[in-house]
N, C-alpha and C positions, 0 to 999 in steps of 0.2 A: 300761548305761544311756546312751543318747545324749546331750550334754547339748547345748540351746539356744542356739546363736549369733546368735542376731536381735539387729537392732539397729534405729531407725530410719535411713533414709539420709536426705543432707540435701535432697530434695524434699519427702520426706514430712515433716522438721523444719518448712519454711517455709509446709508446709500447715497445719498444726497450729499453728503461730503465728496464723498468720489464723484458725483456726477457736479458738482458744480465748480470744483479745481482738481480735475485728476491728478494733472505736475504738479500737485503742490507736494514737499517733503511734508510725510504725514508720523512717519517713525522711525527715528536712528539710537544709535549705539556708537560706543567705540566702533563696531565693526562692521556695522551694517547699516545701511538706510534704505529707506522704500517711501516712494512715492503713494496716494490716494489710491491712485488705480492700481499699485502693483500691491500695496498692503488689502486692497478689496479684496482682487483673487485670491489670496493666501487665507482669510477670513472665508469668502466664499465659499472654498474646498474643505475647508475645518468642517466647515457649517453640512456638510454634504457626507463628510465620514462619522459624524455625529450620529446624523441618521440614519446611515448605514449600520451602525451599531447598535439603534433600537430606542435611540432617548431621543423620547416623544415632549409635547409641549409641557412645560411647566413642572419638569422633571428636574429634580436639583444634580447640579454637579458642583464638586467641591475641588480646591484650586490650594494648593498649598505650597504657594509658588515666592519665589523674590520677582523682582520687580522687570522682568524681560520680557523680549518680545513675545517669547509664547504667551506669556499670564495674559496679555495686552491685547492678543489673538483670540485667545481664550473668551475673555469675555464678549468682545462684539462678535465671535460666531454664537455664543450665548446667546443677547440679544434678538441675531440674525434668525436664530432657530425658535424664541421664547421658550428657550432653557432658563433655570436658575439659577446663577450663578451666586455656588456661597465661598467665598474666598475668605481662606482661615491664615492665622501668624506662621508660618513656615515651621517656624520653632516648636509648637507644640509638641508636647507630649503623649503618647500614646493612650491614655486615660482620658485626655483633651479633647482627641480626634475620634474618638467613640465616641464620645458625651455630642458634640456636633453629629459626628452622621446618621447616628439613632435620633437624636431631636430634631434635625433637619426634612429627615427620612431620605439622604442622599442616595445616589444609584449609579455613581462614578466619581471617580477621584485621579488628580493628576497632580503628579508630583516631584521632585526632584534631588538630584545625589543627596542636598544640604537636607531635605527633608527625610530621606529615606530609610533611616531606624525609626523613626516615630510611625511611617508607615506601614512598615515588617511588621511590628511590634502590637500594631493595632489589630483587635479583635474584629471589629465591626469592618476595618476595609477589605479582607480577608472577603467578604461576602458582596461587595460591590466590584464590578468594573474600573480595571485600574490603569492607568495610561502614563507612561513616563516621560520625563520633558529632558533632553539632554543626554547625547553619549551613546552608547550603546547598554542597552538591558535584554540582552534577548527573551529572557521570560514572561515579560510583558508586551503591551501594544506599544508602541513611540511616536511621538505626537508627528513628529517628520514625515511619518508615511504617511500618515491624515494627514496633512498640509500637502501633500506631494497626489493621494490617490484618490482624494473625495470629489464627488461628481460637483461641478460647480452649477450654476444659473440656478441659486437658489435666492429664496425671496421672502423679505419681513413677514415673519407669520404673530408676531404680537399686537396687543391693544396697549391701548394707555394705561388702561387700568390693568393689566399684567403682572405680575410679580417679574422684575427684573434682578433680584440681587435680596440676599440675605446677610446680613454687617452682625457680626459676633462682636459685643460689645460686654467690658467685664462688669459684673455686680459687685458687693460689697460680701456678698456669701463665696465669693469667689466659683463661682459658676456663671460661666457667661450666659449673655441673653441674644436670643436672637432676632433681630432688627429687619420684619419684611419691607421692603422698598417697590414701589410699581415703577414703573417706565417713566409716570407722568412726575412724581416724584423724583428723579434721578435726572430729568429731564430738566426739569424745573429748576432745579438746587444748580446746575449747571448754568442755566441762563443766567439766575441771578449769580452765581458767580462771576458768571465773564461782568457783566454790569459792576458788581460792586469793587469788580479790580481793574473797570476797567479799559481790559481786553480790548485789541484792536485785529483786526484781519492778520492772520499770519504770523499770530506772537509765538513765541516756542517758549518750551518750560521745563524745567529739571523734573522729571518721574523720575522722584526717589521716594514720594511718601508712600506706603506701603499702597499694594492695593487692596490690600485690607482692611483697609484704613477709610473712611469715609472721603478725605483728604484727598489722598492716591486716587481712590476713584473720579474723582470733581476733576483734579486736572487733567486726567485722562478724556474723560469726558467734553469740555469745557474748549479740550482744543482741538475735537471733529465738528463744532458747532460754528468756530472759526477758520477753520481750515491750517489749524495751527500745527507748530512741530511737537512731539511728544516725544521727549530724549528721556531714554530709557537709562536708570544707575540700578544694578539690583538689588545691591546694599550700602548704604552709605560709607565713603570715603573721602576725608574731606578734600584732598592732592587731588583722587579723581575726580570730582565732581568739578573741584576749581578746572582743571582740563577741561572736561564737558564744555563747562562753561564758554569756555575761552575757545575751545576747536568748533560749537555749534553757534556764536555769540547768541547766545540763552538769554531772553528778553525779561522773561517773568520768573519770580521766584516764588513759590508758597511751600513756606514749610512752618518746624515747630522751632523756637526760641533755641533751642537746645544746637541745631544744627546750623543757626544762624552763629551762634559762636564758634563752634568749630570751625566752620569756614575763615571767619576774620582770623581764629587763633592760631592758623595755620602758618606753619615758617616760609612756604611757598606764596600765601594769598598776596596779592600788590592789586590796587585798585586799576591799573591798567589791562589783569588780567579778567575781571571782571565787571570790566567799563559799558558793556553791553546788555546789563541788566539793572534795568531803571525802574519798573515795577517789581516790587517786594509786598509780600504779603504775609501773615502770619497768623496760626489758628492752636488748639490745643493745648495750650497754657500760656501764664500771661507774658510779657514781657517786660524784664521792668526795668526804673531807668537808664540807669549805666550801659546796658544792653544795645540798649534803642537808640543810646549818644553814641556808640561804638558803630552802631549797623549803617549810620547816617555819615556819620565819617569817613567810612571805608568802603561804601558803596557810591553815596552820592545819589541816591535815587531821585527819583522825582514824586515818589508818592510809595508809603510802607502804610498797609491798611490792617487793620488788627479785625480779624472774623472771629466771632464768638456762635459757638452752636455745638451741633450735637449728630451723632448716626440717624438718631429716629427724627430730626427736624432739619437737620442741616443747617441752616441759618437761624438765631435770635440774633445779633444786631451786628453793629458794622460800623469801625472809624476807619473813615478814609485818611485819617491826617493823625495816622498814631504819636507820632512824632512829637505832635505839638499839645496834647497834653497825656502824657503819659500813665498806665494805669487804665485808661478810659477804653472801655468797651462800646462806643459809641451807643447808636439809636438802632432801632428796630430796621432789619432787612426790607427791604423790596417788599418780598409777601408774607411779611410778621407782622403779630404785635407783642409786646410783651408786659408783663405787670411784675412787682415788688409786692408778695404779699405777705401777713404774719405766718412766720414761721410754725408750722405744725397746725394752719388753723387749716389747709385744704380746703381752703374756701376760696375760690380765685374771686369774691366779690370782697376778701377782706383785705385790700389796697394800703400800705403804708404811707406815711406822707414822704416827702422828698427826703436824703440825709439820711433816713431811716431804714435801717437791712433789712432788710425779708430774705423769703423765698423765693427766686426769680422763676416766674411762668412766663409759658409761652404760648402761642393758639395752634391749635389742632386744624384749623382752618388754612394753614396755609398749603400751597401747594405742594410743598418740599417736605411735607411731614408725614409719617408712616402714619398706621391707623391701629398698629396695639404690638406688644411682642408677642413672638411664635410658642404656642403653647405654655401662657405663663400668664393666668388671669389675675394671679396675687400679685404680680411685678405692674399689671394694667391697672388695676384697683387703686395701687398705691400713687403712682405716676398719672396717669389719665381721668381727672376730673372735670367733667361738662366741658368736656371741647377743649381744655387748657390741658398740655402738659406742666407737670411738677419738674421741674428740672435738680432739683436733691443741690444745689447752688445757691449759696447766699450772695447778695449785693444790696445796691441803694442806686438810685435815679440822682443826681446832683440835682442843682437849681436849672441848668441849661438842659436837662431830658435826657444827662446822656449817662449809663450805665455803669457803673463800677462792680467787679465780679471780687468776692472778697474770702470767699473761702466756700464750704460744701458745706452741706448741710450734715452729711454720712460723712466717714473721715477717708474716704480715698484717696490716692496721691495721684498726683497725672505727675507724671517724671519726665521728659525729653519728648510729652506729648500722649505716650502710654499711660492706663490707668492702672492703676497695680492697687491690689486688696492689702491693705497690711496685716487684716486677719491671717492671711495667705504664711505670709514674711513670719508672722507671732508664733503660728501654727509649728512652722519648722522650728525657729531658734529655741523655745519651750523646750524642743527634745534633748538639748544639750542639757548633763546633767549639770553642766555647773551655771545654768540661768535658773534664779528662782522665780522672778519675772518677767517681764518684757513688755513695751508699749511702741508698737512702728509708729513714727509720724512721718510727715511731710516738712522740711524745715524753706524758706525761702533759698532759693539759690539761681545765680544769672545764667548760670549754662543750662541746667537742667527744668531750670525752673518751680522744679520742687526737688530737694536732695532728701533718699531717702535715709531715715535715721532711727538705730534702734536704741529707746534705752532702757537697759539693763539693768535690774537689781541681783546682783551676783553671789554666787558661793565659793568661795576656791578664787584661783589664779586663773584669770580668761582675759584675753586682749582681743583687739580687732583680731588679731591672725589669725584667731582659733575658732571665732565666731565667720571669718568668710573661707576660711574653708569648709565649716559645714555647710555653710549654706552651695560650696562649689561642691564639695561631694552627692549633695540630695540632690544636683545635678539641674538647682533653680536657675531659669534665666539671669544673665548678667544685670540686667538693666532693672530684675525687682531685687538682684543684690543692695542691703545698706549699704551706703558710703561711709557711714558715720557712724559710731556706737557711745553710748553716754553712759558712764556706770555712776550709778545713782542710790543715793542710801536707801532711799522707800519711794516706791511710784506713786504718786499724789492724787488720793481718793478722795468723793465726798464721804457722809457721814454714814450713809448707805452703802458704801463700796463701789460706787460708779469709777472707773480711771475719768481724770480730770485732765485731758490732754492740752487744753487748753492752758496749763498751770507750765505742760511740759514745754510747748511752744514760748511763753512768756520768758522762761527761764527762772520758773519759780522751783528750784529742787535743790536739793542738797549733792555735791559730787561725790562718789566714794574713791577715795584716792587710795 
C-alpha cells in the first residue's frame, strides 16, 4: 500500500488563508494595515516581478531586513514562487554577508538604509541582484515598483518537500551554519506551535522577533494558519511595543526572557495597558524565577509556556504551565522525542538515569526537523548521529519526565536570545595590549538571561571604559558587547593548561584589585 505524503506547502498555506477569511486583518503596523485579500495581492505581484527578473524555483534570495512589511512580503512571495528565502541579522558585517551568499550561492539580495554600508561594502553582493526596500535609491531596483508592477494571478509552485528558507545559525568557530528547512518542516513547526500555545482563530502577535530568527519566522507563520493578525515592530522598543500592544490589543506574546523585562521595566508599562494579552510564551534562553514572578504579576496571563528548541528542529519540548515550576523545560513536543545521554559518548542508546546531566538529544524523525547543514559534513558528523540530533546542551529528566536545560555542552552564551561565540569577544579583547589574557563567559542574569562577561588577567591600568571602547571602535555588535569585566590575578587552568571556566563561573579566582 503506498501511503500519502502530501502536505500543503507554504504558498498554497497563504492562498488558503486568503481564501478562507479574506477580511480578516492579516498585517498592520503603526501605520499601515491590510486585510487577507489586500496583503495577497501585494504578495501576489511581488511574486510576478520576481519572475520578471529571472529567479527561477529554488533560487536563494537573501533578505537583510528589520522586521516590516516588506521582510513579511518578502518571504510568502518566496514561498508563493519556491524561492529560497535566506534571511540574515541586518547588522552584519560585510565579511558576514559574503561568507552567506558565497555558501548560500544566493542570486538576489534585498536590503535597507539600516543595512546598507554592510551592503556597499560587500564583495559578493556587488555580483548578485540587488533590490532596496525603503526611500528612494535610484541606483537600484525598489521593492515598491515590484509590489506596484508585477503581473499578478500567480500560483504555488512548491512541494512539501522544497527547501522553503535557509536560518543562519552561529557556531562555536564563529562562522555561521546554514540550517536548510522544507516547507513540510516550516509547516510543521508552525502547527505544532499554534497547538503548544494554544492558538485560537484570530489571535494577533507582536512581530518583533527577528525574522531571522527561527522565532520571527514561527509567528509569522503560525498566524496565516490561523487567520491571525501579525503586527509588525522592526526593531525592538519597549514604549513602542507597549503601544502596539495597547492600539492593536495583541493577544499572544512570544518572545526572549530579555524583552520580557524590558517591557515590565518600562516607566510607561501599567497592566491596563497590556490587559489584552493573555497568552505569553517564551523561547531562546531560560527564564528564571524572579523573572517569571514579575511576568505573572504584571501581566496576569492565563498561561506563560516556556518552548525549548532549536533552527535545525524547532521544538525538543514544551511547558505549558512555566509558572508553576520554574526552570522546567517541560516534555517532549507534539512531534519529538527526546533522550539525556552521557556526555561525549554519541551514542544516543547510552541513556542516563533520571537527576543525572547528559547531553540532551533529540529525533531527526520528527517533522519539524531539517535533515543536515548546508555544506558542512563535519558540523553533521558531529551533531547528527542515527536519526538523533546532538544538541551541544546539557540537562537532566527529573522524576516527573520533565526536562531541565542546565548549561551547553560548548561554552556559547545565548544573551537576550542571540547566540554569541566568546571565542569571537576573546579574539578582539586579546588585541588590546594591556590584556594578557582573557576568558568570555556567560554569567546568570534576569534580563538578559546570560550577561556577557570578560575576565581579564591585565598588564597596566585598563578599566571597563577602555576595554568597551575597543570593543565599540572594532565596530562589534552591541549586544556581543561584555557587560561586565573581572580582572583577575591568573585565569584558572588544569594541569595541562585547559582554562577552567567552570572555576570562573563558581567564583573560584583571585580579584586583582
Amino acid at each position: 500500500m503506498k501511503l500519502n505524503k502530501k502536505m500543503f506547502d507554504l504558498g498554497t498555506t497563504i492562498l488558503a488563508s486568503k481564501e478562507k477569511n479574506p477580511d480578516a486583518i492579516a498585517i498592520a503596523g503603526l501605520d499601515y494595515k491590510y486585510t487577507y485579500y489586500e496583503w495577497f495581492k501585494k504578495i501576489d505581484t511581488l511574486s510576478g516581478s520576481l519572475k520578471y527578473l529571472g529567479l527561477k524555483k529554488q533560487e536563494k534570495v537573501i533578505t537583510l531586513l528589520q522586521n516590516n512589511f516588506e521582510a513579511s512580503t518578502i518571504h510568502w512571495a518566496c514561498q508563493l514562487n519556491n524561492l529560497i528565502v535566506v534571511p540574515l541579522n541586518w547588522r552584519m558585517k560585510p565579511e558576514e554577508i559574503d561568507f552567506c551568499i558565497s555558501n548560500s550561492e544566493a542570486s538576489c539580495i534585498f536590503f535597507q538604509k539600516e543595512s546598507m554600508d554592510g551592503v556597499e561594502l560587500s564583495l559578493e553582493a556587488k555580483k548578485i541582484k540587488q533590490i532596496f526596500v525603503g526611500g528612494n535609491n535610484n541606483k537600484i531596483l525598489n521593492i515598491s515598483e515590484l509590489i506596484k508592477n508585477g503581473n499578478p494571478g500567480n500560483h504555488p509552485e512548491g512541494k512539501s518537500d522544497s527547501y522553503s528558507i535557509i536560518l543562519y545559525t552561529s557556531g562555536t568557530t564563529g562562522k555561521p551554519k546554514g540550517v536548510p528547512r522544507t516547507h513540510l518542516a516550516e509547516r510543521s513547526a508552525a502547527l505544532a506551535h499554534v497547538a503548544q500555545n494554544m492558538y485560537k482563530n484570530g489571535e494577533i502577535t507582536l512581530g518583533v522577533m527577528p525574522l531571522y530568527h527561527t522565532m520571527g519566522i514561527r509567528s509569522l507563520i503560525s498566524m496565516s494558519l490561523i487567520n491571525g493578525t501579525f503586527i509588525t515592530q522592526p526593531k525592538f522598543s519597549s514604549l513602542e511595543a507597549i503601544k502596539l500592544i495597547n492600539k492593536f490589543k495583541i493577544t499572544s506574546l512570544y518572545l526572549v526572557p530579555t524583552l520580557f523585562h524590558e517591557l515590565i521595566e518600562d516607566k510607561s508599562f501599567t497592566n491596563n495597558k497590556v490587559k489584552s494579552c493573555k497568552k505569553l510564551g517564551f523561547a531562546g534562553a531560560p527564564m528564571n524565577n524572579g523573572l517569571i514572578k514579575k511576568v505573572m504579576k504584571a501581566f496576569k496571563p492565563i498561561q506563560l509556556v516556556n518552548h525549548y528548541g532549536s533552527s535545525e528542529v524547532y521544538t525538543f519540548t514544551v511547558d505549558q504551565n512555566a509558572h508553576k515550576k520554574p526552570g522546567s523545560a517541560g516534555k517532549a513536543g507534539i512531534n519529538q522525542r527526546i533522550r539525556v545521554v552521557e556526555i561525549g559518548s554519541k551514542n544516543p542508546q547510552k541513556i542516563v538515569k533520571k537527576n543525572i546531566e547528559g547531553e540532551i538529544i533529540a529525533s531527526l524523525k520528527s517533522e519539524e526537523s531539517f535533515s543536515g547543514y548546508l555544506k558542512r559534513p563535519d558540523a553533521n558528523k558531529k551533531s547528527i548521529i542515527k536519526n538523533w540530533y546532538f544538541t551541544n546542551d546539557i540537562g537532566y529528566i527529573d522524576n516527573n519526565g520533565d526536562l531541565f536545560v542546565t548549561g551547553r555542552v560548548d561554552d556559547m552564551i545565548i544573551t537576550g536570545g542571540e547566540n554569541v561565540s566568546p571565542i569571537e569577544i576573546e579574539n578582539l579583547l586579546s588585541l588590546n595590549k594591556n590584556v594578557l589574557e582573557v576568558v568570555v563567559v556567560g554569567l546568570p542574569d534576569e534580563k538578559w538571561g546570560q550577561r556577557i562577561c570578560g575576565f581579564i588577567k591585565r598588564d597596566g591600568n585598563i578599566e571597563f571604559g577602555n576595554l568597551d571602547k575597543h570593543c565599540k571602535e572594532s565596530g562589534m555588535a552591541n549586544f556581543k558587547r561584555p557587560k561586565e569585566y573581572i580582572f583577575v590575578k591568573e585565569i584558572p587552568k588544569s594541569p595541562t593548561g585547559k582554562i577552567l571556566r567552570r572555576k570562573l563561573l563558581a567564583g573560584e579566582y583571585d580579584l586583582d584589585r
